[in-house]
N, C-alpha and C positions, 0 to 999 in steps of 0.2 A: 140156149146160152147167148148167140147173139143176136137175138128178140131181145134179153134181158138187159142185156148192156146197152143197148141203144133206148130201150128206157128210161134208162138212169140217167142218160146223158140229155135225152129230151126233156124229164124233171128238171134238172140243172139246169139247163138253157131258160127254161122258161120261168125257175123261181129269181135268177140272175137278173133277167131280163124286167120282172114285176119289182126288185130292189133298186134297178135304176132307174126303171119310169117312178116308184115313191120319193128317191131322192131329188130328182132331176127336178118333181112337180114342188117339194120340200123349198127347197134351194128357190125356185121361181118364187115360191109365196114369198119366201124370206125376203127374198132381195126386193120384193115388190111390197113389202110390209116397210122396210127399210127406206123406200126410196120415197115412200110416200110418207113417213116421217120426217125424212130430209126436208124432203121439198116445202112441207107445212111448217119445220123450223124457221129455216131459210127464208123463206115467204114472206114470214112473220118478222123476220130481223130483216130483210130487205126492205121491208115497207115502213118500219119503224128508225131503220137508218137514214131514211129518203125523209121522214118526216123532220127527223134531228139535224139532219142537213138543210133544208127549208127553215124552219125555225131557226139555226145556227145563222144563215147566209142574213137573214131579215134583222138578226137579234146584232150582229159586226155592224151591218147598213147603219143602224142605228146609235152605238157606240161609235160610226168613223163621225157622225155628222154631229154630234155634240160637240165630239173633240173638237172637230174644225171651226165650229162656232166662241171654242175658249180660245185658240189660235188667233183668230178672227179680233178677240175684242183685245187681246195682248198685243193689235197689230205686231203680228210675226210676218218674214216678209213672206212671199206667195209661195217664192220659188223652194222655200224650205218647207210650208204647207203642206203644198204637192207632194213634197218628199217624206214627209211624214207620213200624210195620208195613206202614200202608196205601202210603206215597209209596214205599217201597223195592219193596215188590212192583209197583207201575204202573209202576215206574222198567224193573223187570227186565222184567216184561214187553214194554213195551215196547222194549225192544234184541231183545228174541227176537224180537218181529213183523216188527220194520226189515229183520233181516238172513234171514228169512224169506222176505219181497217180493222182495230183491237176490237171494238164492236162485235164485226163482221167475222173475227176469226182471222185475222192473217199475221203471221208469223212475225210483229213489231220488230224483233232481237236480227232478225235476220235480212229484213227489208232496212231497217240503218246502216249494218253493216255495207251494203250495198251503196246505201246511198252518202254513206262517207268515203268510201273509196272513187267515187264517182265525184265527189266533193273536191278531194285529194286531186285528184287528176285536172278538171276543171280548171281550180284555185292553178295549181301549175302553169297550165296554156296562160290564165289572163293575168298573170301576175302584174303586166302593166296597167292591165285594165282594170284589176283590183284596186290597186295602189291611187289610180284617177278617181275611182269610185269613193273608197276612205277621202281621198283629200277634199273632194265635191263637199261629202258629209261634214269633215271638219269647219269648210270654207264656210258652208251654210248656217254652221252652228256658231261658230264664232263669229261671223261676222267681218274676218278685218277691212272687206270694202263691201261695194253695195253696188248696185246697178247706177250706172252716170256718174260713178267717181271716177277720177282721170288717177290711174295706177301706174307706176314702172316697175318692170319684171327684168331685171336682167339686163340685156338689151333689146328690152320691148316696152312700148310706153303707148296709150292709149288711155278711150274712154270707154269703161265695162258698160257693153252693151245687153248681154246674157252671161246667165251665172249656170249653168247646165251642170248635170252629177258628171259627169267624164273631162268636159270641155269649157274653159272659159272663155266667152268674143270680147277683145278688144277691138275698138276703131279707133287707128291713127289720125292724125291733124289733119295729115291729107285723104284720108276716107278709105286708108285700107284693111282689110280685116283680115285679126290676126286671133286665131286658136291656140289658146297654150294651156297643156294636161293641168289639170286640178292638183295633181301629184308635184307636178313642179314647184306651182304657188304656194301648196300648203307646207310643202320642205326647205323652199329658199326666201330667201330674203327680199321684200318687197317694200317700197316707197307709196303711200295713198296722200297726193297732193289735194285730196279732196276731203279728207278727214278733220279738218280745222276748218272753221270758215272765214282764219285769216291765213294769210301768206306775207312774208318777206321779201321786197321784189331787193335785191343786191347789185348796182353797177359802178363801173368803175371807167372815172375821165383821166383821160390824159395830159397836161398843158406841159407848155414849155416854162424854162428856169427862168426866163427873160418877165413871165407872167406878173403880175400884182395877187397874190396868193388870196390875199382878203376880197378883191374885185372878184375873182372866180369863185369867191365862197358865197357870196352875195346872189351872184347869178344864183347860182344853184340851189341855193335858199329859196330864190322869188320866183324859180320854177315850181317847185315843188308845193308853196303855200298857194299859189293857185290853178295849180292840179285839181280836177273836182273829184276823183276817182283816189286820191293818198286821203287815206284815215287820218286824224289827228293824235289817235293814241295806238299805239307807243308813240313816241316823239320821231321825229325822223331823226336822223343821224348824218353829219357833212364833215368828214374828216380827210387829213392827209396820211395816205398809206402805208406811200412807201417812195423813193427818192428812186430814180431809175437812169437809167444811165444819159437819157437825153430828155425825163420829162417827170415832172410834178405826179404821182397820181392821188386823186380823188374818191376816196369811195363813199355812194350814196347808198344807205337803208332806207325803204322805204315800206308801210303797211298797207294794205289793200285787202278789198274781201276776195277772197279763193277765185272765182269768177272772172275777176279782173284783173290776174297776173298781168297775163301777156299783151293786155292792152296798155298798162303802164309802163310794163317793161320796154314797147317798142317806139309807143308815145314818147317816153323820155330820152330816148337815144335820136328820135330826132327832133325833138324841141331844143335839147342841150347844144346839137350841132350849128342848130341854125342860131342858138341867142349868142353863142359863142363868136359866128363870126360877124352876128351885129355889134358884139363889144370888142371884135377885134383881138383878141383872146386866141393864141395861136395853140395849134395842135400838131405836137412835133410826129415826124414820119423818120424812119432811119434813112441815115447818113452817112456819111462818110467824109473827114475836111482830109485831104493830102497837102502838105505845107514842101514845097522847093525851096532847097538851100543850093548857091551856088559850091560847085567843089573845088576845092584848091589844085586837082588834077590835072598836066592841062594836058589835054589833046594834041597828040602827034597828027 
């Protein structure tokens, strides 16, 4: 009887044992039937993705350098060029990687999700940096100044030396360089004395009442017609302004090309001084007259 039993169970052991070396050997082929279909899909989509990407990257090269050549003959300026250039190629590239992924099998729905919260997040930190970024783009695309126009920001005024996506350089009169966000310039109000290529130089003389009103108008006239630097059109203009409490004033308009404001402007303040006191043409200064009356009081 227990011969018998220990048979049975050495039967069992050993048909047990023949069911899981068949599965175990099952299961190997399987997954090796499997992996070597993978691998030959895969293979086949990796090499065909690499090829769509070569193709993709040669086929962008192609479309950026056209464009740049229709840029090119619209003379567009460089700095917006560049800027173009760059977001239209990150733009293409980017569609080719997307549909690369989707190609390849990766989860499109789930990798945006990702990459807009990571967007979100981002956008947050650079919200000033964003904000210089839009207004760079604005700046460029609109135009309102240009590299070497002489601008005032505020209280800031210079000559746009670079137009940059974040940063625009002014340089002052006296040679200092002055950085101010794109965001600022494109949201506030700005002056471009360099957008006309005339200007109005405006100054204003002073004489005294004792004066010959017509004698001062004469001078300033025969200043000004032989000025070689005062345009003839518009007309100049020589009027009296306004009556002040110790003096005549004078105010002169005069026209000029853009270029040659402040050469006029400083020309004429001292040409007017000096002809003024060759004609002896007085220029009043403040004063004061104090007038003594004897007083009827008399002193103990």
């Amino acid at each position: 009887m227990p011969n018998t039993t220990e048979k049975v169970a050495q039967d069992m052991a050993n048909n047990f044992s023949e069911e899981v070396s068949k599965l175990s050997s099952m299961n190997l082929d399987t997954m090796a039937d499997k992996f070597i279909e993978w691998a030959t899909v895969s293979g086949v989509k990796l090499l065909i993705g690499l090829i769509i990407i070569s193709i993709g990257l040669k086929l962008i090269k192609k479309i950026i350098k056209h464009f740049i050549i229709i840029l090119e003959k619209r003379d567009v300026d460089v700095t917006l060029r560049r800027f173009l250039q760059s977001l239209i190629s990150g733009g293409l590239k980017g569609i080719l990687f997307i549909f690369i992924l989707g190609y390849w099998g990766f989860d499109l729905a789930g990798m945006a999700a990702i990459f807009a919260s990571a967007g979100v997040a981002i956008g947050l930190a650079l919200q000033g940096s964003l904000s210089n970024f839009a207004g760079g783009f604005i700046i460029l695309l609109l135009r309102p100044f240009k590299v070497g126009d002489y601008i005032e920001a505020g209280i800031y005024g210079g000559t746009v030396e670079q137009i940059g996506l974040f940063y625009t350089q002014l340089v002052t009169i006296d040679n200092k360089l002055i950085l101010i966000p794109n965001g600022t310039l494109s949201n506030g109000s700005l002056i471009n004395y360099s957008a006309k290529s005339e200007r109005r130089v405006d100054l204003t003389f002073s004489v005294g009442y004792e004066n010959d009103l017509s004698h001062v108008k004469n001078v300033l006239t025969n200043i000004i017609n032989r000025h070689g630097l005062i345009i003839k059109e518009p007309v100049p203009f020589i009027g009296v302004s306004a009556h002040g409490p110790s003096s005549v004033d004078f105010v002169v308009r005069v026209w000029c090309k853009s270029e040659d404001y402040w050469a006029i402007h400083f020309d004429l303040l001292e040409q007017v001084k000096l002809k003024f006191d060759e004609e002896k043409i007085t220029i009043p200064y403040p004063q004061m007259d104090l007038h003594l009356k004897k007083s009827d009081l008399k002193l103990e």
